[in-house]
N, C-alpha and C positions, 0 to 999 in steps of 0.2 A: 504494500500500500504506500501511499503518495502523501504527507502532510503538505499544506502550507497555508500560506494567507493572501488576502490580497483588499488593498483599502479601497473602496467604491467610494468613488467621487461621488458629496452630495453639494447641498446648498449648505450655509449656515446654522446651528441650532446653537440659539444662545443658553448653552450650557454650561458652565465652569467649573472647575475642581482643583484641588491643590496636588500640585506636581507633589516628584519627592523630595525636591529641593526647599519645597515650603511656598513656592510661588502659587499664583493663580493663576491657572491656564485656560484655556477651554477643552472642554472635554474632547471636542469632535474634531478638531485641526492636530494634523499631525506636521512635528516641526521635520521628519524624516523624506515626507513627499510634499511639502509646503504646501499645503490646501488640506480642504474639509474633507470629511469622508467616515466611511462606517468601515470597521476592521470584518472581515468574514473569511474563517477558517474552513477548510474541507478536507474530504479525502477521496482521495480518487485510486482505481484502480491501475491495475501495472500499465494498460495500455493508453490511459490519459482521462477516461472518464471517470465525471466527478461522480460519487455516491453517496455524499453526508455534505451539506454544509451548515454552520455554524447559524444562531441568532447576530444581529448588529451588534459590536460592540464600541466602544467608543475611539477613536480614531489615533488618540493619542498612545494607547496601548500598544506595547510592543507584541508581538506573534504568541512568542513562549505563553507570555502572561495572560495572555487570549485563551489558549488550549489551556493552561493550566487553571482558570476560572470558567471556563467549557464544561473540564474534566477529561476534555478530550485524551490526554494525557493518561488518565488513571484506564479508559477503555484499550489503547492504544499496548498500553503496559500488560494487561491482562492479554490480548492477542497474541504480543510475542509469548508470554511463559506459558498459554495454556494452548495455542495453536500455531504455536512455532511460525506467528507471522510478523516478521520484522516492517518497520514503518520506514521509509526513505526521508528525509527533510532539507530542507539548506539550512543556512547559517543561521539564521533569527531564531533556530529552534536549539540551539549549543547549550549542555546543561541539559535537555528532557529527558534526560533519562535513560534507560535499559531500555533496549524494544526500538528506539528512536536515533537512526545513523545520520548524521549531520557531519560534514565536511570540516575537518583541519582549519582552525586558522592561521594565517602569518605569524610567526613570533613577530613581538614587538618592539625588538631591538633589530628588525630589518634583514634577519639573516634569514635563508632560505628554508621552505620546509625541508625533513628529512625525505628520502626519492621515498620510501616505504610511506610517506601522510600522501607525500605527490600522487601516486598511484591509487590509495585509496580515494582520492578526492577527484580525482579521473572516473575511477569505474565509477564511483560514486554519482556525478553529472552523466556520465553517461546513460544511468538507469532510471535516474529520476526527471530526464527531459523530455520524456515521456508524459509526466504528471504535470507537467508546467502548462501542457495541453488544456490542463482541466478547465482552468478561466477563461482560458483560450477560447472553448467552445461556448461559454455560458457568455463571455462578452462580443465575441464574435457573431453570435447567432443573435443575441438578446439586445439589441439596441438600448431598450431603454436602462443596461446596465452602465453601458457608459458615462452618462447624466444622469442623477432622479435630483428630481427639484420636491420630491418627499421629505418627509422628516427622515435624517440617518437610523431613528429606531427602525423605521419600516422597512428598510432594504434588508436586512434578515427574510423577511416574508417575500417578497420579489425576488429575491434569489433564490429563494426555496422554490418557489413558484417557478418560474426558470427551469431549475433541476428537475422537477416533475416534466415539465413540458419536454426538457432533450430527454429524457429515459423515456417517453411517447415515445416523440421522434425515430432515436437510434433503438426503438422496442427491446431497450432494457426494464422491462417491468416482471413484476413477481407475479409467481404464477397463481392463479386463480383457484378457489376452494373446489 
């Protein structure tokens, strides 16, 4: 399986919250993509379709911290130890855990990875660029995922909405009693 995230562009919602630095921010503007937006998390399968995605969460949130107030995290954890199924992720998800492979990063005194991180974070991109598909096809086919001039709570429910409609589409649907 595939983690990741991705911040759907909205309008404004005058929301505020305190950073951890003690400031007051706005909830829904992320300073990492400079614009507004709603965080939404999924998972998709090996060959790029998406199968779970997240409720809205606020935009200023970093990924990890999304799955891990999700829980997404704790299912994820339980798939690898009880059905030996490992999660793929990039960087934003460093730290998640057992079950959840994320990519090497730079040391940060600028010297090279070792060639054995190099290689792991090769195969790595190479398995998981597959799954980078997954927004792909939801923002690709779903226009109105590009812009929603909605409240950023509501794109949780539009992208869900979304997700049902491509498993129509590509007749990934469960089968019938």
């Amino acid at each position: 399986m595939i983690l990741d995230g991705k911040l759907f562009d909205t309008d404004r919602l005058a929301e505020t919250t305190v950073s951890v630095k003690g400031d007051t921010i706005d909830a829904w503007h992320s300073g990492k993509h400079r614009d507004f937006g709603a965080n939404i998390q999924a998972v998709m399968r090996p060959d790029g379709l998406p199968i779970w995605t997240s409720d809205a969460m606020p935009g200023h949130l970093h990924d990890l911290t999304c799955a891990q107030r999700l829980d997404v995290t704790g299912a994820l954890y339980w798939a690898a130890s009880e059905l030996r199924l490992s999660t793929l992720a990039d960087s934003g998800y460093e730290g998640a855990g057992q079950g959840i492979h994320a990519p090497c990063k730079q040391p940060a005194d600028g010297r090279r990875l070792a060639v054995d991180n190099r290689t792991y974070n090769a195969v790595l991109r190479s398995m998981r660029c597959l799954g980078e598909r997954g927004f792909a096809i939801l923002v690709g086919r779903w226009r109105t995922l590009r812009h929603s001039t909605a409240s950023p709570r509501q794109v949780g429910d539009i992208v869900r909405a979304a997700l049902h409609l491509t498993h129509f589409e590509y007749r990934h649907l469960p089968e019938s009693c």
